[in-house]
C-alpha positions in Angstrom: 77.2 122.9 33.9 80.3 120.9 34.9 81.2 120.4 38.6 84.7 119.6 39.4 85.0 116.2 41.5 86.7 117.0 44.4 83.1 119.1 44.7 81.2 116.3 43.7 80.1 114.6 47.4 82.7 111.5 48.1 81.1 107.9 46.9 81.3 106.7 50.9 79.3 110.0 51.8 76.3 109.3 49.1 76.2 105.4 50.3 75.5 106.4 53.4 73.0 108.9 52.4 71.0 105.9 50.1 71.5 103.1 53.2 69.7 105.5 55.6 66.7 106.0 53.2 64.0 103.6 52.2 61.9 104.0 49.2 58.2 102.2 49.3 57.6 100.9 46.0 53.5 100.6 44.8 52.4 99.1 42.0 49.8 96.3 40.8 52.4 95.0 38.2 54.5 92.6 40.2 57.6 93.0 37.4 57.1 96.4 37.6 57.8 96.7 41.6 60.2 93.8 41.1 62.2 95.7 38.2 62.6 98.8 40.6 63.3 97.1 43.8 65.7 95.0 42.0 67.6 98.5 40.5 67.1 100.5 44.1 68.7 97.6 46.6 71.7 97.5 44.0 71.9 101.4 44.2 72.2 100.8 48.1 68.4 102.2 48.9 66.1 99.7 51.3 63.3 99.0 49.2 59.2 98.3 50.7 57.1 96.7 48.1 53.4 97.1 47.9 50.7 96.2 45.3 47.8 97.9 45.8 46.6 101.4 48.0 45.3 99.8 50.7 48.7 98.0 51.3 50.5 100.8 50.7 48.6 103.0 53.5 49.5 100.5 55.6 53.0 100.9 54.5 53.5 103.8 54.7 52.0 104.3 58.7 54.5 101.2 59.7 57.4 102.1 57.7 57.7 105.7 57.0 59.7 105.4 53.9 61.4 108.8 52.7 60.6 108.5 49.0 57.1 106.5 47.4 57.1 105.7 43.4 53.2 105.3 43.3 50.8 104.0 40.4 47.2 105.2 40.4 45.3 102.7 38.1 45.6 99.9 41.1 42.7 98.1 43.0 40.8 98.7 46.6 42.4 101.9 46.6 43.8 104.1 43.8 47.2 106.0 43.9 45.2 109.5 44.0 44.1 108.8 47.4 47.3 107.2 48.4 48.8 110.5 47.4 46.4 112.3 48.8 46.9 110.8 52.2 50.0 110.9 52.2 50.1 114.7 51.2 47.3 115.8 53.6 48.8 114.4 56.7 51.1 116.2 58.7 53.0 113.0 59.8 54.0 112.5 56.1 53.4 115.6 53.9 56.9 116.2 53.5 57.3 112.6 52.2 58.3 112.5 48.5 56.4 110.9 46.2 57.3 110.3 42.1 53.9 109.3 40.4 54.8 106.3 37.9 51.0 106.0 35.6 50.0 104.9 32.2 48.3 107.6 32.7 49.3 110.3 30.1 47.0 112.8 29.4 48.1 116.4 30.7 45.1 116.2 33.2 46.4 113.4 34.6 50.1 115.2 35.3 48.7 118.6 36.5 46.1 116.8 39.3 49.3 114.6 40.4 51.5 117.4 40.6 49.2 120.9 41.6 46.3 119.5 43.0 48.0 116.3 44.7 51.4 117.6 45.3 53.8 115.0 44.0 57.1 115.9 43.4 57.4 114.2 40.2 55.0 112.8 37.5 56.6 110.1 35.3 54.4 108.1 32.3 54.7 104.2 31.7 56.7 103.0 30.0 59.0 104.6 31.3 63.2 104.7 31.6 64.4 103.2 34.7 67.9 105.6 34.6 65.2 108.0 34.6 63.5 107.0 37.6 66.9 106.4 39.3 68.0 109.5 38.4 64.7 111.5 39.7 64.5 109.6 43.1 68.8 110.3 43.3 68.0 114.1 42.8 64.9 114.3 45.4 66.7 112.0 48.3 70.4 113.6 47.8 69.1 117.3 47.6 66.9 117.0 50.6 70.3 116.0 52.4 72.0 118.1 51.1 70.0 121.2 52.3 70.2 119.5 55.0 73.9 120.0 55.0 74.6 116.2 55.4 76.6 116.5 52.0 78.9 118.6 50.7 77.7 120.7 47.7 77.7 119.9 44.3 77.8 123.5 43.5 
């Protein structure tokens, strides 16, 4: 379906929207988290970096980013108890959080998205115009139900 532009919220609106929100970036692959953070500050998002689950628990209580992209296969603590946390808490259930594993196998995907509640489930490797475009969708939508942008309907 085609929307018309003058629908379409205005490019000022949706760089406000991506300045206001931070996105906590975990992963124990330093060019990974670099790679992202690099494509999210020029998108206009702040970016937190982590690289492993104990850091990013602590991330996540000091900085209460809006969005997480999360690995599981990391040391001291794994992503399925970062998730878990984060889901389970009522500070930061309604957190958003887009699973980014090598992990592939459709066990992995339903316990990340029914049993841990992410929003998203994405494999490595994987397309960063992808992840852009699932962490766009997730941030923009929630403001615009919010009614801080105009519809794109």
């Amino acid at each position: 379906m085609m929307h018309s532009r003058n629908n379409a919220p205005d490019d000022a609106s949706l760089q406000r929207v991506k300045a206001a929100k931070k996105i906590l970036v975990v992963d124990d692959e330093v060019s990974i988290v670099h790679l992202i953070q690099l494509q999210l500050k020029f998108e206009g998002f702040q970016v937190v970096t982590a690289f492993d689950g104990m850091e990013a628990l602590e991330k996540v209580a000091e900085e209460k980013p809006d969005l997480v992209v999360l690995d599981i296969m990391m040391p001291r603590v794994d992503g399925w108890v970062v998730c878990h946390s984060i889901k389970s808490n009522l500070e930061t259930r309604n957190m958003r959080v887009i699973i980014l594993s090598a992990q592939t196998r459709l066990m992995a995907k339903v316990k990340g998205l029914y049993i841990y509640q992410a929003e998203v489930y994405m494999t490595k490797p994987f397309d960063l115009d992808d992840l852009s475009g699932n962490i766009n969708k997730l941030l923009c939508v929630a403001e615009e139900a919010r009614g801080m942008l105009p519809s794109t309907n």
